[in-house]
C-alpha positions in Angstrom: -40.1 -33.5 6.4 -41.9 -35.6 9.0 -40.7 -36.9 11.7 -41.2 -40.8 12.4 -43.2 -41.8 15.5 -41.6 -44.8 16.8 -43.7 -47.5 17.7 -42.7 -49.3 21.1 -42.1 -52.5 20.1 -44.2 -55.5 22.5 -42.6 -57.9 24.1 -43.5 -61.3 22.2 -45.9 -63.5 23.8 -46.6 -67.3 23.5 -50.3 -67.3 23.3 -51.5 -68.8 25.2 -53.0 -72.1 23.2 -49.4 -72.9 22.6 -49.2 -73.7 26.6 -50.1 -77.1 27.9 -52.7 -77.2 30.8 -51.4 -79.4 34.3 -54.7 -78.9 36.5 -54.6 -75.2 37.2 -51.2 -74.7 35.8 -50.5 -73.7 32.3 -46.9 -74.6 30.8 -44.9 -72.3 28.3 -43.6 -74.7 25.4 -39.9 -74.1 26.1 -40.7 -75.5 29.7 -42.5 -78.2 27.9 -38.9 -79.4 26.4 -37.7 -82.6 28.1 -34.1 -80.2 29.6 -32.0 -81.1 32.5 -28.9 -79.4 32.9 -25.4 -81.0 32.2 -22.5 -81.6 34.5 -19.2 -80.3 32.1 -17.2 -81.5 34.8 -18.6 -85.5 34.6 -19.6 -85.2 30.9 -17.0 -82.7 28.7 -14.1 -82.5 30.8 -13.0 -85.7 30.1 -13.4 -85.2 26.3 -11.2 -82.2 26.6 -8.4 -83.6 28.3 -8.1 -86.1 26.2 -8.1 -84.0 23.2 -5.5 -82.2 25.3 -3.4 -84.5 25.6 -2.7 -86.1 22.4 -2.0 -82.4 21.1 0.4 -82.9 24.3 2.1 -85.7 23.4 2.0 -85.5 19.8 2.3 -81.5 18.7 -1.1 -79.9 17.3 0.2 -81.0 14.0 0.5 -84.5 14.6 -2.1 -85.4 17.5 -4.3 -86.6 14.3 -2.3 -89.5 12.9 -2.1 -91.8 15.9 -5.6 -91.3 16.8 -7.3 -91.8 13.1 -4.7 -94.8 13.8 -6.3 -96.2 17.1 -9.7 -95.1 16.1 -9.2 -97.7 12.4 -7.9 -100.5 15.1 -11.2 -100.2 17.2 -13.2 -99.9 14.9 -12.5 -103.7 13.9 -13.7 -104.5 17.6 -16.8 -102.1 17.8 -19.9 -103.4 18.4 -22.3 -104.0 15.2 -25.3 -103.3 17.8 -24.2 -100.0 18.5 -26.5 -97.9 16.5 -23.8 -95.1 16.6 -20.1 -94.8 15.1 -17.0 -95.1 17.3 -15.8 -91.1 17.0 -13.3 -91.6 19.7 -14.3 -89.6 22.4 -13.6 -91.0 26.0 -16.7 -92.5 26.8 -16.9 -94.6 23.5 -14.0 -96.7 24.9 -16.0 -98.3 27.8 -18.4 -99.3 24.6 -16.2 -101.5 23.3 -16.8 -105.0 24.9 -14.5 -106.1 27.7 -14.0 -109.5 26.1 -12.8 -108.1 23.0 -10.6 -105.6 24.6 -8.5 -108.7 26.4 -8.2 -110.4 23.5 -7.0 -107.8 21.2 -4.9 -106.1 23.8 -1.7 -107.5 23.0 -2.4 -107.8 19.2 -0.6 -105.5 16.5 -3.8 -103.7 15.5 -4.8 -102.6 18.6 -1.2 -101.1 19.3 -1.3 -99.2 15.5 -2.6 -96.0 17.3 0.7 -95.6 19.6 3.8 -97.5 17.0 7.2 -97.5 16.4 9.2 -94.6 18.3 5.7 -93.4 20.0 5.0 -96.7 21.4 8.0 -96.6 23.5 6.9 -92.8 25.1 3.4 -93.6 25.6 3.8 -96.8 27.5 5.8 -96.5 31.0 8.0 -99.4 31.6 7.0 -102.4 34.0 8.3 -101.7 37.6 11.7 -103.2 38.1 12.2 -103.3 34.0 15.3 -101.2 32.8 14.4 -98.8 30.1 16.6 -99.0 26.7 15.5 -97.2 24.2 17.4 -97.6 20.2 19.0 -94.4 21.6 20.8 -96.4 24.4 21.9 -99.2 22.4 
């Protein structure tokens, strides 16, 4: 039986017509890509505590129904000119314009994501307000 020669494999190359010429400087394509690096701390942190703490508040197995329930009440308030849909991360709530958010503040749709007995745990009471709760009464 023979015995295989094993061919050292070459690194691959970009040739390079692929690069793109800057005066005497010639660019690999993957530096070509329009890349800057992200922040996590500024861009996905926030994402993640808030996805943190609804399963928090609410249990892993519930977290879901009050926000698919605040996410139906702004999506009555979104923006037609937004080219994308609300999908309820943080920074989609500063999209939702400031004049709709006063009016609708106090309305019953835009309090479906936190009601009944979860309404009265997510909100603190006013300062000098005593708490009862149906439990007190």
């Amino acid at each position: 039986m023979k015995k295989r020669k094993h061919k050292k494999q070459r690194k691959q190359h970009t040739p390079l017509a692929k690069h793109a010429r800057e005066g005497k400087t010639l660019i690999p394509p993957l530096n070509q890509l329009n890349t800057a690096p992200l922040d996590w701390q500024r861009d996905f942190l926030p994402e993640h505590l808030w996805i943190s703490a609804l399963a928090v508040k609410f249990g892993l197995d519930q977290m879901s129904k009050p926000f698919h329930a605040l996410a139906d009440a702004i999506d009555t308030a979104w923006p037609a000119s937004e080219s994308a849909p609300f999908i309820g991360l943080v920074t989609d709530f500063g999209l939702v314009p400031e004049a709709v958010r006063r009016s609708r503040s106090g309305s019953p749709g835009m309090r479906a994501g936190i009601s009944g007995s979860v309404a009265s745990r997510a909100r603190p009471a006013p300062r000098g307000a005593t708490s009862t709760t149906a439990g007190d009464a």
